[in-house]
MIZABA-825697 format. One record per residue (C-alpha): residue in three letters; x, y, z. Coordinates in steps of 0.25 Angstrom, whole numbers, plus 2048, in hexadecimal, padded with zeros to 3 digits. Layout:
% residues N
ALA/X/Y/Z $
...
END
This chain:
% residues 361
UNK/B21/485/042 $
UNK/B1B/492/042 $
UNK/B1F/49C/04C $
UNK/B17/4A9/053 $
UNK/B1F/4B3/04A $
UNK/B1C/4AB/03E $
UNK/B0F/4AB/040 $
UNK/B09/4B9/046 $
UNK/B17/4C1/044 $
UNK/B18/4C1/052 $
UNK/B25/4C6/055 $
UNK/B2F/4BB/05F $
UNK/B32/4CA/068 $
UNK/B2B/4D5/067 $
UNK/B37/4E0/06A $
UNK/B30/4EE/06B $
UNK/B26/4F6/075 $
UNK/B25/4ED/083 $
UNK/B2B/4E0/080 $
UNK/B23/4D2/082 $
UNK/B22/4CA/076 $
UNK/B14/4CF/072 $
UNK/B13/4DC/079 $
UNK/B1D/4E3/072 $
UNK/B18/4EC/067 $
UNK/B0A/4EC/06B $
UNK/B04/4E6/060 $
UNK/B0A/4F0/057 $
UNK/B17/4EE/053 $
UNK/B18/4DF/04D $
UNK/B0D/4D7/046 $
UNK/B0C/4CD/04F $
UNK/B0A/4D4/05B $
UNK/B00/4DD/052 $
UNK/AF8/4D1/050 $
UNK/AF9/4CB/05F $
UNK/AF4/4D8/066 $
UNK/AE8/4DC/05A $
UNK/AE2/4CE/05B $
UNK/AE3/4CB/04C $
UNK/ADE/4BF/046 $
UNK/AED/4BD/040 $
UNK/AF0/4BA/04F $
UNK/AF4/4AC/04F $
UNK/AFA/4AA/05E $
UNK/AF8/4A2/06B $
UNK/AFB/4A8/077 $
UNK/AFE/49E/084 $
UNK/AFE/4A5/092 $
UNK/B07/49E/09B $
UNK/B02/4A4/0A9 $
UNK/B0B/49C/0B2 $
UNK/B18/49A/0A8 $
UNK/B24/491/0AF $
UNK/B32/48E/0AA $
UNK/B30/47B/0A7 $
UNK/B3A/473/0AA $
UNK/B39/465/0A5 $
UNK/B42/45A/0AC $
UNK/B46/44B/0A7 $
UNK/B48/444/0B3 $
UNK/B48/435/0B3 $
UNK/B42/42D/0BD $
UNK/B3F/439/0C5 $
UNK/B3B/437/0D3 $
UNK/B36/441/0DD $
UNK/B40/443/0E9 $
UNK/B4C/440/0E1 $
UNK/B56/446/0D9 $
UNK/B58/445/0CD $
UNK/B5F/44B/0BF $
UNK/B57/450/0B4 $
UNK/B5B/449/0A6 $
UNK/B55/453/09E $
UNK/B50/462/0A1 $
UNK/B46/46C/099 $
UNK/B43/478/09D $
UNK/B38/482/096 $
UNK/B30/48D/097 $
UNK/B21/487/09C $
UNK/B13/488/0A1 $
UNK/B07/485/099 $
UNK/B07/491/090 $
UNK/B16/490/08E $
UNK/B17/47F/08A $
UNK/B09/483/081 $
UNK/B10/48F/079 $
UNK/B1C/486/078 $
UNK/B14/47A/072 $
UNK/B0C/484/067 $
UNK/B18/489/065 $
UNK/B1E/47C/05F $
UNK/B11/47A/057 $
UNK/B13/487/051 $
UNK/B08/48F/056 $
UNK/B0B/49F/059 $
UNK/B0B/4A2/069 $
UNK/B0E/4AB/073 $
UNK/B0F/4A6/082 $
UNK/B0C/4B0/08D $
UNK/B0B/4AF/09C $
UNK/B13/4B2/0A8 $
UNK/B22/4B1/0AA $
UNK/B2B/4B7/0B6 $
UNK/B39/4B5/0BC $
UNK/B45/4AE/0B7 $
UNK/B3C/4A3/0B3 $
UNK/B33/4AB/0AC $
UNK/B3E/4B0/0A4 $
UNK/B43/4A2/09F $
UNK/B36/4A0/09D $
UNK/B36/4AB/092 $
UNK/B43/4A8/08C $
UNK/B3F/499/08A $
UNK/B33/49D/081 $
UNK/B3B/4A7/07A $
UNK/B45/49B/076 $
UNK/B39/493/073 $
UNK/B35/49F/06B $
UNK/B27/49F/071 $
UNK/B22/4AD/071 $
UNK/B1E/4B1/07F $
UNK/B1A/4BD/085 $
UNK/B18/4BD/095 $
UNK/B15/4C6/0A0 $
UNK/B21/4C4/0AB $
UNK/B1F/4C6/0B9 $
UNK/B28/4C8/0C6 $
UNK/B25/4B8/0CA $
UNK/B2D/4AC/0C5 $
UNK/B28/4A3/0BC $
UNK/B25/495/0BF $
UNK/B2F/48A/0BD $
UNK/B28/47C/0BA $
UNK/B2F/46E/0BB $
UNK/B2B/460/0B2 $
UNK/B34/454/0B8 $
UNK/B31/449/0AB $
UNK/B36/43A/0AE $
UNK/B38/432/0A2 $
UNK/B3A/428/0A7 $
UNK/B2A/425/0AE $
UNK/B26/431/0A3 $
UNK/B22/437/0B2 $
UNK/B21/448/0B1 $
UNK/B24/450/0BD $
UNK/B1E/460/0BE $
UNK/B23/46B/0C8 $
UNK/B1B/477/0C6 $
UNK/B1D/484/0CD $
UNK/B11/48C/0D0 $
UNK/B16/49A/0C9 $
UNK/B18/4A7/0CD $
UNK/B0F/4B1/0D6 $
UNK/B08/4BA/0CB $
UNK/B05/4C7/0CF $
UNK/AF8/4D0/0CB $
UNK/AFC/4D9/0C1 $
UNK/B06/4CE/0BB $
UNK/AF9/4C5/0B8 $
UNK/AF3/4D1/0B2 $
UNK/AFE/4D4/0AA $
UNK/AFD/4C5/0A3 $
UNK/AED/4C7/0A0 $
UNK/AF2/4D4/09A $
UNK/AFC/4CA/08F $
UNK/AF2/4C1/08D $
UNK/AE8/4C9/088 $
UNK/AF2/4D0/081 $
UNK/AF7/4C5/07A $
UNK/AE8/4BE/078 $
UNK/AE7/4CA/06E $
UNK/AEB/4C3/063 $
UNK/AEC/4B5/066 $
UNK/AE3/4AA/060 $
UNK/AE7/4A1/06C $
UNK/AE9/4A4/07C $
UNK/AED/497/085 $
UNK/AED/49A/093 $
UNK/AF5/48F/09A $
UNK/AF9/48A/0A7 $
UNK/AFA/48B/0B5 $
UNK/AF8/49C/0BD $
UNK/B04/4A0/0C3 $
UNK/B01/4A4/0D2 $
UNK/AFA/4B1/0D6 $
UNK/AF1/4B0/0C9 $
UNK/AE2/4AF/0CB $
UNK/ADD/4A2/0C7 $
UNK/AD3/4A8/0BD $
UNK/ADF/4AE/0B4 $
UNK/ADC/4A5/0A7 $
UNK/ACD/4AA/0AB $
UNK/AD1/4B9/0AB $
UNK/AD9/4B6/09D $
UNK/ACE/4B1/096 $
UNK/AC7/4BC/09A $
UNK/AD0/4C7/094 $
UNK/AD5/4C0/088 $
UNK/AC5/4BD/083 $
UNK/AC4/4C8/079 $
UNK/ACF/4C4/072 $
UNK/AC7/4B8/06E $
UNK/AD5/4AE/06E $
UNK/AD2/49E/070 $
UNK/AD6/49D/07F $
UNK/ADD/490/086 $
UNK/ADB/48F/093 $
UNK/AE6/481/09A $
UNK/AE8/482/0A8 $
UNK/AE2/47B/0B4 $
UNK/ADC/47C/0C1 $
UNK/AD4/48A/0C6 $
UNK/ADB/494/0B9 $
UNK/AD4/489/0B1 $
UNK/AC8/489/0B8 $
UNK/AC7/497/0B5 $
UNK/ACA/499/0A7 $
UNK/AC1/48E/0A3 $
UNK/AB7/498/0A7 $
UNK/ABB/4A3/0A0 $
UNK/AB9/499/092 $
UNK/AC6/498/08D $
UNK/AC5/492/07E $
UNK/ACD/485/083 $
UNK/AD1/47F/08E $
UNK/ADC/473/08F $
UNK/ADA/46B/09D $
UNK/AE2/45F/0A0 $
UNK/ADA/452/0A6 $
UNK/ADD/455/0B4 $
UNK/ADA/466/0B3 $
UNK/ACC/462/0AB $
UNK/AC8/458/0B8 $
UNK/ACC/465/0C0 $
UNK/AC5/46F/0BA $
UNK/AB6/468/0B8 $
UNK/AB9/462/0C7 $
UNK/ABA/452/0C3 $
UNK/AC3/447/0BF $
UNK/AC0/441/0AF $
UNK/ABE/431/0B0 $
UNK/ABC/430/09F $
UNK/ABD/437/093 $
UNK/AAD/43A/095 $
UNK/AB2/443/0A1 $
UNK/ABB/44A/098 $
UNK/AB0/44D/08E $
UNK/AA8/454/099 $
UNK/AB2/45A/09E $
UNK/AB5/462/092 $
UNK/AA6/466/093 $
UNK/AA8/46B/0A2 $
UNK/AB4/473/09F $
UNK/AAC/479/092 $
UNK/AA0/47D/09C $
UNK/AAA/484/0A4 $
UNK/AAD/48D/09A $
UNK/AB8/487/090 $
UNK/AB5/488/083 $
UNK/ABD/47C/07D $
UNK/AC5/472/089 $
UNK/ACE/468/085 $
UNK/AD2/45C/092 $
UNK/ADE/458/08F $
UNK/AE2/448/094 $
UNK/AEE/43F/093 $
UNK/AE9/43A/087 $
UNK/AE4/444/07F $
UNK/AD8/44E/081 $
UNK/AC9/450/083 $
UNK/AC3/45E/07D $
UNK/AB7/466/07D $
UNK/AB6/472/073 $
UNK/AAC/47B/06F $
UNK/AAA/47E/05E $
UNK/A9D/486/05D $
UNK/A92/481/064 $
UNK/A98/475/064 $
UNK/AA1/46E/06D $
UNK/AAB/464/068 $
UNK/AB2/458/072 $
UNK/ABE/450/06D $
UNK/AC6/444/074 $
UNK/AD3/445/06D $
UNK/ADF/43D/070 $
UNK/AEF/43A/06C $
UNK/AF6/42D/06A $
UNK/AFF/42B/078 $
UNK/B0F/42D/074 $
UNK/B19/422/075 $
UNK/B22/42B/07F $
UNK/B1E/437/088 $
UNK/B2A/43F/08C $
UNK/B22/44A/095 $
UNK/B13/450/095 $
UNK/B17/45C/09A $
UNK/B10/466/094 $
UNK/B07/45C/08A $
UNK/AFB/464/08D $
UNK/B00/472/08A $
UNK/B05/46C/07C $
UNK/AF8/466/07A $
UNK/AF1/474/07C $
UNK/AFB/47B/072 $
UNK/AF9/46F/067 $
UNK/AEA/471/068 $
UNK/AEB/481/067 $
UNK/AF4/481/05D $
UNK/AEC/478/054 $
UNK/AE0/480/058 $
UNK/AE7/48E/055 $
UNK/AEA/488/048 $
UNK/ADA/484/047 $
UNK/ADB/475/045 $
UNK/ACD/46E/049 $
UNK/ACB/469/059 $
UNK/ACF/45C/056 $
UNK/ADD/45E/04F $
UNK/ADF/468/05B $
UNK/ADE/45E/067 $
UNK/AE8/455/05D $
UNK/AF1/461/05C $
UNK/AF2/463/06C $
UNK/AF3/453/06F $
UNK/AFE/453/064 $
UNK/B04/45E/06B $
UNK/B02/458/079 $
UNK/B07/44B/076 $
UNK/B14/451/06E $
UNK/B17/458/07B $
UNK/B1A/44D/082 $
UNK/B26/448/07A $
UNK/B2F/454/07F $
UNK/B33/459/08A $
UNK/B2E/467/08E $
UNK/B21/46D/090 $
UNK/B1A/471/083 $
UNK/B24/46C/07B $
UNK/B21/463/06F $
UNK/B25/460/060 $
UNK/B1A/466/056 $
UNK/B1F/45A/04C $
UNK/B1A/44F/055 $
UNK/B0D/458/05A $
UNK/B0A/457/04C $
UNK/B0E/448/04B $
UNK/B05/445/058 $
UNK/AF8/44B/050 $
UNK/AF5/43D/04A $
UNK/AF6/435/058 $
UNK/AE9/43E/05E $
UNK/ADC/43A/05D $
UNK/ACF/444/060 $
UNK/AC0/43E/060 $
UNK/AB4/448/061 $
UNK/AAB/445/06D $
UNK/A9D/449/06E $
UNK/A9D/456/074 $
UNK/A93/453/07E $
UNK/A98/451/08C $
END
């Protein structure tokens, strides 16, 4: 597996000047950093922004019913939110990434320490409120799962302004930026908009997976890609999808909204739109159902970073949507979200299937 410093010299802790993983030296110092905050064309890494960050607890509980007690048979807990279980999956496929976002509080802390034992270079803004703590209840017994999500912290003015401020740094050099996830409160709806705003110059391939309104918005603002869900796709072009026809036209709506690329992710598989030249290019793509499902908790983000790690290593669309289904599907053998075995990712590449559609809608 090939790791960040093996691959842009990125050094695991940057030790002089103001502290942070990338910060540090400025640029000046070590070679990696050099090549993060000049832009190089050497510059081989992914950053994933992690807005609304939350310390993930993954509880076994069988037979689990609501207004009774019971003992948990197993216990996991991690550091999580999008960005967080997407660094981790690309991580594990051995692509080079930096997480970013916002942490605060004791939470906040384990947050950090977690990734350090994982080893996954991050680099946060901290603020005075306490990161979220988010709950999976999983009963194997009726392969049922059961989510508690906090909302997050109150995120003031100038703490908002200070995480633009990272991004934009850190897009320097990036090839990649995956923006992911829920807002925390207090921060503007049109945050992912504003983003892709200030980081457009640095001309990185922007992925944009949320939902609801922070969607909406960005969607306007053309990210390259954008990853919706069945349920968030019906939401964001304001109707229910009966066939895979739906689907189809779908992509094209969310396309005319100002996505360049848009990929709808379903139980089985994946519809997706994408624009090479003047061309655009749909796909139905789909993986062979597993014998056993221990928990989908966080499929979808794995899928994201099995499709961006096989596009960051610039393998052709269709091996792309076999690498995130691959990804996706190896996620649900363990517990944990954005934890999977790159082994049996790459074992699961012959159980997909993608077809080529007429691009017409």
């Amino acid at each position: 597996m090939v790791t960040l410093g093996e691959r842009t010299a990125v050094p695991r802790q940057c030790q002089g000047g103001r502290g942070g993983i990338l910060g540090a030296c400025e640029g000046r110092r070590h070679t990696g950093c050099r090549l993060l905050c000049e832009g190089s064309r050497e510059a081989r890494v992914i950053i994933t922004v992690t807005p609304n960050a939350a310390v993930d607890k993954t509880l076994t509980v069988p037979n689990f019913q609501t207004g009774f007690r019971h003992r948990a048979s197993e216990s996991l807990t991690l550091p999580g939110g999008k960005g967080v279980n997407i660094a981790r999956a690309l991580k594990e496929l051995g692509e080079p990434v930096v997480v970013t976002g916002l942490v605060g509080g004791r939470a906040g802390q384990q947050i950090v320490e977690a990734l350090q034992r994982e080893n996954i270079l991050n680099d946060f803004v901290h603020i005075g409120g306490e990161s979220r703590t988010s709950t999976a209840v999983v009963d194997p017994t009726t392969m049922t799962q059961t989510e508690v999500v906090e909302y997050g912290p109150v995120v003031t003015e100038l703490e908002t302004e200070s995480l633009l401020d990272k991004i934009e740094y850190l897009a320097k050099g990036s090839r990649f930026l995956v923006l992911a996830g829920s807002l925390p409160r207090k921060v503007s709806e049109d945050f992912y908009s504003v983003v892709l705003q200030r980081i457009r110059k640095h001309r990185c391939f922007v992925v944009l997976d949320s939902a609801g309104e922070p969607l909406r918005h960005g969607v306007r603002s053309r990210p390259n890609l954008v990853l919706p869900n069945l349920r968030e796709a019906e939401d964001l072009v304001g109707h229910e999808f009966h066939d895979d026809q739906d689907l189809v036209d779908a992509t094209a709506m969310v396309c005319d909204m100002g996505a360049r690329n848009v990929i709808i992710k379903t139980q089985t598989g994946c519809v997706a739109r994408f624009q090479v030249g003047r061309k655009q290019r749909v796909f139905r793509a789909s993986i062979a159902p597993l014998e056993t499902v221990v928990s989908t908790v966080g499929s979808g983000d794995c899928f994201l970073a099995g499709f961006v790690s096989s596009r960051f290593r610039k393998m052709d669309l269709p091996e792309c949507l076999r690498g995130g289904l691959a990804a996706g599907a190896a996620s649900t053998q363990r517990y944990g979200a954005g934890v999977l075995d790159g082994a049996l990712t790459a074992k699961l590449l012959d159980t997909t299937e993608v077809q080529e559609l007429s691009a017409r809608s």
